[in-house]
C-alpha positions in Angstrom: -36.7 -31.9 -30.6 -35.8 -28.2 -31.5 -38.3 -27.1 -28.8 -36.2 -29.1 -26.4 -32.9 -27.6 -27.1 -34.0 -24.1 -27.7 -35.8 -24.7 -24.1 -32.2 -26.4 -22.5 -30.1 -23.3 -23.9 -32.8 -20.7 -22.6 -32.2 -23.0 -19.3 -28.9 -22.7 -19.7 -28.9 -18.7 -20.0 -30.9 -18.2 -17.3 -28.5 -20.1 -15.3 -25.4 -18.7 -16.4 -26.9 -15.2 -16.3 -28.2 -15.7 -12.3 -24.8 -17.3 -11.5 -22.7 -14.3 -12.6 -24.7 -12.1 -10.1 -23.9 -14.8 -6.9 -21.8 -13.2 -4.2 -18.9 -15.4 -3.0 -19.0 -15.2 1.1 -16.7 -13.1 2.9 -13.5 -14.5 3.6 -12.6 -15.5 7.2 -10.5 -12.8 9.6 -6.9 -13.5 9.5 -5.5 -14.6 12.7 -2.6 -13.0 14.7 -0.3 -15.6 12.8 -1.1 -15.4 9.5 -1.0 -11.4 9.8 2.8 -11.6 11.2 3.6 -14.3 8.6 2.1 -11.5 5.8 3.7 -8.8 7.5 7.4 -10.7 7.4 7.2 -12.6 4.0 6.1 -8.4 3.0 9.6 -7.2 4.3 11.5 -9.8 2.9 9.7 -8.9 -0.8 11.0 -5.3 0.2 14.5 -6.3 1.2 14.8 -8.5 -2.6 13.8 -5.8 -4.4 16.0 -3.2 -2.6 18.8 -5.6 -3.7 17.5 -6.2 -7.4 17.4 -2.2 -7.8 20.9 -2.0 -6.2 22.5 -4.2 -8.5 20.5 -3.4 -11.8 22.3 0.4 -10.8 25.6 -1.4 -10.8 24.9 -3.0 -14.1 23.9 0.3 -15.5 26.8 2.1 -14.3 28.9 -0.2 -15.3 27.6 -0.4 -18.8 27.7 3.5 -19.2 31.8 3.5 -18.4 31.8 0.7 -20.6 30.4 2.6 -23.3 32.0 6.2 -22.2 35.4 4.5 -21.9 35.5 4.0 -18.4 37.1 7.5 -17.9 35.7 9.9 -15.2 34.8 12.9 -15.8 37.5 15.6 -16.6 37.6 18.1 -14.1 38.8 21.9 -14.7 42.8 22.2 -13.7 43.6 24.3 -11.3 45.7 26.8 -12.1 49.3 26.7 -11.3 51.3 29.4 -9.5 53.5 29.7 -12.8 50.2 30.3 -14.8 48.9 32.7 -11.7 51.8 34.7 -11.6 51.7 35.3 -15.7 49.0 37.2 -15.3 
């Protein structure tokens, strides 16, 4: 009985071992159709994900002012003419 099942799980080896080196056939050429439906559902992927990065830059724009108080910038005044002509 052993000899049997040591011999089935050899068997079994063997087989596993000689199946993991089988090549799968190449695939078929694409046609003209498939290759324009690739090609357009490819530009569509583009087009979504131009969109998610555009608004995932509004979100984190709008969560810096958020956090910054919403306040530009300060810029440098200019100087007056009263200020100028103190000098």
């Amino acid at each position: 009985m052993k000899a049997i099942l040591a011999a089935m799980a050899a068997g079994l080896m063997i087989g596993a071992t000689a199946a993991s080196y089988a090549k799968l056939p190449p695939a078929p050429p694409k046609t003209d159709e498939q290759k324009a439906a690739e090609a357009e559902k490819a530009k569509a992927s583009a087009a979504k994900d131009a969109a998610d990065l555009e608004k995932a830059r509004d979100r984190a724009v709008a969560n810096y002012k958020k956090s910054h108080g919403g306040a530009e910038p300060a810029k440098p005044a200019k100087p007056t003419k009263a200020k100028a002509a103190g000098k």
